[in-house]
C-alpha positions in Angstrom: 8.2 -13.1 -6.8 5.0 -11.2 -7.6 3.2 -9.3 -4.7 -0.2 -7.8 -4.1 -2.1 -6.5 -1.3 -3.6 -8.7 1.1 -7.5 -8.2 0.2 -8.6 -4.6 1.4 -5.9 -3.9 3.5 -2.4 -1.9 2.9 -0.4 -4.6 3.1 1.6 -6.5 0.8 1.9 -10.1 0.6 3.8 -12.9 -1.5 1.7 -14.5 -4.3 2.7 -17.4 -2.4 2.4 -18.0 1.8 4.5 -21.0 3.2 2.1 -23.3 5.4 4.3 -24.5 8.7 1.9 -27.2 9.7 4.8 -29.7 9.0 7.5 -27.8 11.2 7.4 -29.1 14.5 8.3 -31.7 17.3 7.4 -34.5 16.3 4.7 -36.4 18.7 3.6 -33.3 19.7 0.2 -33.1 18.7 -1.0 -35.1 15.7 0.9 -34.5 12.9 3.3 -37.3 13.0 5.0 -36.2 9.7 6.6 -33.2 10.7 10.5 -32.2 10.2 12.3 -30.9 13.4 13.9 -28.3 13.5 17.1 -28.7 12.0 15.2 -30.2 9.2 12.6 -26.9 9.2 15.0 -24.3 9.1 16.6 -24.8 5.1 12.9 -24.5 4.0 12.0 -21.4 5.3 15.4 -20.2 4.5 14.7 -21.3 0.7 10.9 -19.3 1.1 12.6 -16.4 2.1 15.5 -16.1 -0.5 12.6 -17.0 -3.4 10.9 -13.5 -2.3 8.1 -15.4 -0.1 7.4 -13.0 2.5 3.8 -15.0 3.6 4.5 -17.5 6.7 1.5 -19.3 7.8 1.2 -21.5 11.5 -1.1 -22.1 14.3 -0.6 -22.6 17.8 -2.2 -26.2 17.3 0.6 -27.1 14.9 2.6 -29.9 16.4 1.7 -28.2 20.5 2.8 -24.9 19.5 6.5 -26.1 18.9 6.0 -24.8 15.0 5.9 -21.5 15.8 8.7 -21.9 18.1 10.8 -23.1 15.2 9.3 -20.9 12.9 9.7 -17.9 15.1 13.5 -18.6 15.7 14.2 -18.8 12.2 12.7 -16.0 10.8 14.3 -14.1 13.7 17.4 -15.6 12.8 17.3 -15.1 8.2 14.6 -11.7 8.0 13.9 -8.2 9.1 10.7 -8.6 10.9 9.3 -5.5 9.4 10.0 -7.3 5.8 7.5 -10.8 6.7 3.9 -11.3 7.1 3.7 -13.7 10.0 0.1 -15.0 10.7 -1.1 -17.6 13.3 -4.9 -19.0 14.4 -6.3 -20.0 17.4 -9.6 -22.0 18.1 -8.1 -25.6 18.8 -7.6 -27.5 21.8 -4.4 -26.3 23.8 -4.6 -27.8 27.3 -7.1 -30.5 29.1 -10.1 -29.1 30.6 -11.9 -26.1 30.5 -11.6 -22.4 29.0 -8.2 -25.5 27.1 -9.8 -24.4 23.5 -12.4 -22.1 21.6 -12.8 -18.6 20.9 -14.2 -16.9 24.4 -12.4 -13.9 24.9 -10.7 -15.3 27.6 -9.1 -17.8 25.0 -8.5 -15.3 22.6 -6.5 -12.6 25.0 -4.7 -15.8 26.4 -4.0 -17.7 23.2 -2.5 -14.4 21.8 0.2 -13.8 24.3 1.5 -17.8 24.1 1.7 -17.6 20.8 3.6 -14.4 20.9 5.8 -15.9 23.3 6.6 -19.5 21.1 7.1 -16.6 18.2 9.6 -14.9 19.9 7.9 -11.1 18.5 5.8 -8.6 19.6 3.1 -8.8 17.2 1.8 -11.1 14.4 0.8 -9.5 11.2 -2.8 -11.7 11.0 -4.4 -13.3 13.6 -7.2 -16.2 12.6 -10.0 -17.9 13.9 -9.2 -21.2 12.9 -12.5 -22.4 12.6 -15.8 -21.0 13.8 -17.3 -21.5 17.2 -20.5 -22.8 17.8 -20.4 -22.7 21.8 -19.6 -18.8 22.0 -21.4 -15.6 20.9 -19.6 -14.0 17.9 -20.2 -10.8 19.5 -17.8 -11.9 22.0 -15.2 -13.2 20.2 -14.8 -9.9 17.8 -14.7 -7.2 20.0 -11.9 -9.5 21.7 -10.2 -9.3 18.8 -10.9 -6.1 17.9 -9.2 -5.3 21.7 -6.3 -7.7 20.4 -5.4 -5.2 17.6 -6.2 -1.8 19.6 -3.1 -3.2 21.8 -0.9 -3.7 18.8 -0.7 -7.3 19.2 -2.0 -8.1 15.9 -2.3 -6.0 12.5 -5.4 -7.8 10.7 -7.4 -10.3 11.6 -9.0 -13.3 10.0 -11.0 -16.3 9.6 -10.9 -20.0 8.3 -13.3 -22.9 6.9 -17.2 -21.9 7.8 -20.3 -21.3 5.9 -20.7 -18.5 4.3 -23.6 -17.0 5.8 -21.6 -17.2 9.4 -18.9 -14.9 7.6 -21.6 -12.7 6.7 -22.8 -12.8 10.2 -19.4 -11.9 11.4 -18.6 -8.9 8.7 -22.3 -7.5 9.6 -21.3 -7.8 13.3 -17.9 -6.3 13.0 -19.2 -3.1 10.9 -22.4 -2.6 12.4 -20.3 -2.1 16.2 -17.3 -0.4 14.5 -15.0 -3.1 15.1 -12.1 -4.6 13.3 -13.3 -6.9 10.4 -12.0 -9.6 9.1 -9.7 -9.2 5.8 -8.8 -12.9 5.1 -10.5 -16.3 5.0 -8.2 -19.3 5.3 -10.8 -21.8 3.4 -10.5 -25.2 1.8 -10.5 -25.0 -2.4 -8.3 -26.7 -4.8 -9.3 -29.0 -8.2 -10.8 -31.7 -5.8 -13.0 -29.4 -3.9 -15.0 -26.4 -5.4 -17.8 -25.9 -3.4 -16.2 -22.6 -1.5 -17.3 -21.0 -5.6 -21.0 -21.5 -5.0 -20.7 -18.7 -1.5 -17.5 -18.0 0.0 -15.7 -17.0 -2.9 -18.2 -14.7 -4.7 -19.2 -13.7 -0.9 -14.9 -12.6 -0.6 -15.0 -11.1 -3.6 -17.6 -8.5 -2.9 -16.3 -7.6 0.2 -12.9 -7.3 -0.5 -11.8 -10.4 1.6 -8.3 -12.0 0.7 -8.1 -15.7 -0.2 -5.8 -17.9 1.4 -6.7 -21.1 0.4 -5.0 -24.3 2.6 -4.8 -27.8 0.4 -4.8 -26.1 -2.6 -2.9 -29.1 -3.8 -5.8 -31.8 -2.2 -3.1 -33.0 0.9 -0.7 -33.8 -2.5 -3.1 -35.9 -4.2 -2.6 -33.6 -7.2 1.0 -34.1 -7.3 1.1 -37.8 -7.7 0.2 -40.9 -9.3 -3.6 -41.4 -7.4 -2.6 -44.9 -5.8 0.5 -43.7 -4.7 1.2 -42.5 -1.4 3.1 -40.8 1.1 4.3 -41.0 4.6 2.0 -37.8 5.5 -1.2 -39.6 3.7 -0.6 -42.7 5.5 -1.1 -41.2 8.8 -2.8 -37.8 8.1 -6.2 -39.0 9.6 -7.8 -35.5 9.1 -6.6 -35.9 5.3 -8.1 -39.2 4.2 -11.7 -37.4 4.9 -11.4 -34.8 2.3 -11.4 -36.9 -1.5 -12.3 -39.4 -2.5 -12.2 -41.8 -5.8 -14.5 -40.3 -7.9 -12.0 -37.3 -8.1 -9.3 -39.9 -10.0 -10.3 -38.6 -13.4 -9.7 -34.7 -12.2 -6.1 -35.9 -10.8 -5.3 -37.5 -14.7 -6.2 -34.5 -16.5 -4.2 -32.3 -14.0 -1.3 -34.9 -14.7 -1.9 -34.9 -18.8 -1.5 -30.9 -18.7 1.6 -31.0 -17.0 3.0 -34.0 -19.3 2.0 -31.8 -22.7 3.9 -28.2 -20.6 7.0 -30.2 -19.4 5.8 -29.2 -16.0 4.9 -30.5 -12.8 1.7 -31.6 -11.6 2.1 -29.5 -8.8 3.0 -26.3 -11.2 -0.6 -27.2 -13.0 -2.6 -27.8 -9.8 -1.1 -23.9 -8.1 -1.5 -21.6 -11.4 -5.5 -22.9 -11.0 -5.9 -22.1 -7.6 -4.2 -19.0 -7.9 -5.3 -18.1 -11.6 -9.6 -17.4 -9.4 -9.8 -14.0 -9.0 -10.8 -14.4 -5.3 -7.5 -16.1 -4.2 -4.5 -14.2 -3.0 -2.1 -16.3 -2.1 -2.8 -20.4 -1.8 -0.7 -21.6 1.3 2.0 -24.4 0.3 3.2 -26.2 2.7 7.1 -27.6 1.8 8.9 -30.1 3.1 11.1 -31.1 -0.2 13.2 -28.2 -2.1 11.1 -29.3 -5.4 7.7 -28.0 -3.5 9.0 -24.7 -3.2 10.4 -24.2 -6.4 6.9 -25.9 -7.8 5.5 -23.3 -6.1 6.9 -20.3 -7.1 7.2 -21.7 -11.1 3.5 -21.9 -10.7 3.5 -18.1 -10.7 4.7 -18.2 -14.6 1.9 -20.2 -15.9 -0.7 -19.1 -17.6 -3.6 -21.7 -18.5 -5.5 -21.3 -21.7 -9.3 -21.6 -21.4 -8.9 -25.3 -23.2 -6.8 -26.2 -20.7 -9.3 -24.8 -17.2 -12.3 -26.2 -19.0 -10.5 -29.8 -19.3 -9.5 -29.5 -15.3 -12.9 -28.5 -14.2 -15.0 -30.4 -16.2 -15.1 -34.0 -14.8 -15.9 -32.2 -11.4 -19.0 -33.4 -9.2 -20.7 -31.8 -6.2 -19.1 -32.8 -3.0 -20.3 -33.0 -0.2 -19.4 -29.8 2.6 -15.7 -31.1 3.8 -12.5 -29.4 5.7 -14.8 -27.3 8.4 
């Protein structure tokens, strides 16, 4: 396992972070493809003895039960001063009001529950999981700025939003002397390449670290293009994101991996992580083969031919994942 430091910051990450979206209790929430936790548990055991020290959740993730199960089992297979555990906040948690967002009264509750469901003291990288439109950004980073003063977080971070509103927030942070952010969680893979025209270059000057989620396009990468899967059959969120005029990128990703002796998956991962921007793409796993995919990704190296012949059927897309 290669690692490198996590954007600006001193700490060292995985080239490769394990996404937990599918670890949970299933009904809970809307993810009705997730493993329990008896079914969880090998996975991130397998992450951790292929070097991956990245762990990736949310408190949305299947009602908060994935960190619960992702919190008992790193408890019970690491040292918790060996893994990187990082969590987001921003979607609905309870009915009614002050139930979702990023007011500081979510963000100081939202920590401590997922703290608790986590089972630590601290999480190495608190998100924003997307941006919110309904409170001052003022607010919500000096109340995570407060968040990491108490030691209840190391770094923070952000997901999917326009560029200019991560400039906003980076401006915001320096110009009061608060934390900034040091990651954006953001939406690229083969399929979707808008984040190059802003957020990347925009990540890149300042330092940020990539963590790109779907960098396999919700698996549509790793397969046949009519096939499916019990995940795209339900994943409602997912069916919004591609479309068919991205067949021809999916074949070429699949005729690369045919002339390597690779898998699709292998192809589609050494892309993503061969931009300079990205860090670490988040991969979520929920068969041994994805892991191993993941981490053989690390060994290849695409030739110029080869990028130009992925990238080139590409169209603009419209904005998608925020």
């Amino acid at each position: 396992m290669e690692y490198v430091k996590l954007g600006s910051t001193g700490m060292e990450v995985s080239r490769i972070c394990l996404g937990c979206m599918s670890y949970g209790v299933s009904g809970r929430g809307s993810h009705e493809w997730t493993l329990d936790e008896e079914a969880s548990r090998p996975f991130i055991r397998q992450a951790l003895d292929a070097g991956i020290n990245f762990f990736d959740t949310a408190n949305v993730y299947s009602d908060g039960t994935s960190e619960e199960i992702v919190g008992r089992a790193l408890k019970d297979f690491a040292q918790r001063e060996e893994i990187v555990i990082a969590t987001k906040l921003h979607g609905r948690m309870r009915p009614g009001p002050n139930g979702a967002g990023l007011s500081r009264k979510a963000v100081l509750t939202e920590i401590d529950a997922s703290l608790r469901r986590l089972g630590t003291d601290y999480v190495d990288l608190y998100q924003i999981h997307r941006w919110d439109p309904t409170t001052p950004i003022e607010e919500t980073l000096e109340a995570l700025h407060d968040v990491v003063k108490a030691g209840k977080a190391r770094y923070i971070g952000a997901s999917s939003m326009f560029a200019w509103q991560f400039a906003k927030a980076l401006f915001t942070s320096d110009a009061n002397g608060w934390t900034r952010f040091a990651t954006m969680q953001n939406h690229f893979n083969l399929l979707y390449r808008e984040e190059e025209r802003e957020m990347l270059p925009l990540c890149l000057d300042q330092g940020i670290g990539v963590i790109p989620w779907s960098p396999l396009a919700r698996g549509r990468l790793t397969r046949d293009w009519d096939a499916t899967s019990a995940r795209s059959e339900s994943d409602q969120f997912g069916k919004t994101l591609y479309s068919d005029t991205d067949r021809e990128i999916a074949e070429r990703v699949a005729e690369i991996a045919r002339a390597r002796g690779v898998s699709r998956a292998q192809v589609a991962l050494a892309w993503v992580s061969s931009h300079p921007a990205v860090t670490a793409p988040i991969v979520g796993a929920t068969k041994p083969q994805h892991l191993a995919d993941a981490v053989a990704s690390l060994e290849i190296k695409l030739t110029s031919e080869e990028i130009a012949q992925l990238e080139s059927p590409y169209t603009p897309h419209e904005v998608a994942g925020f």
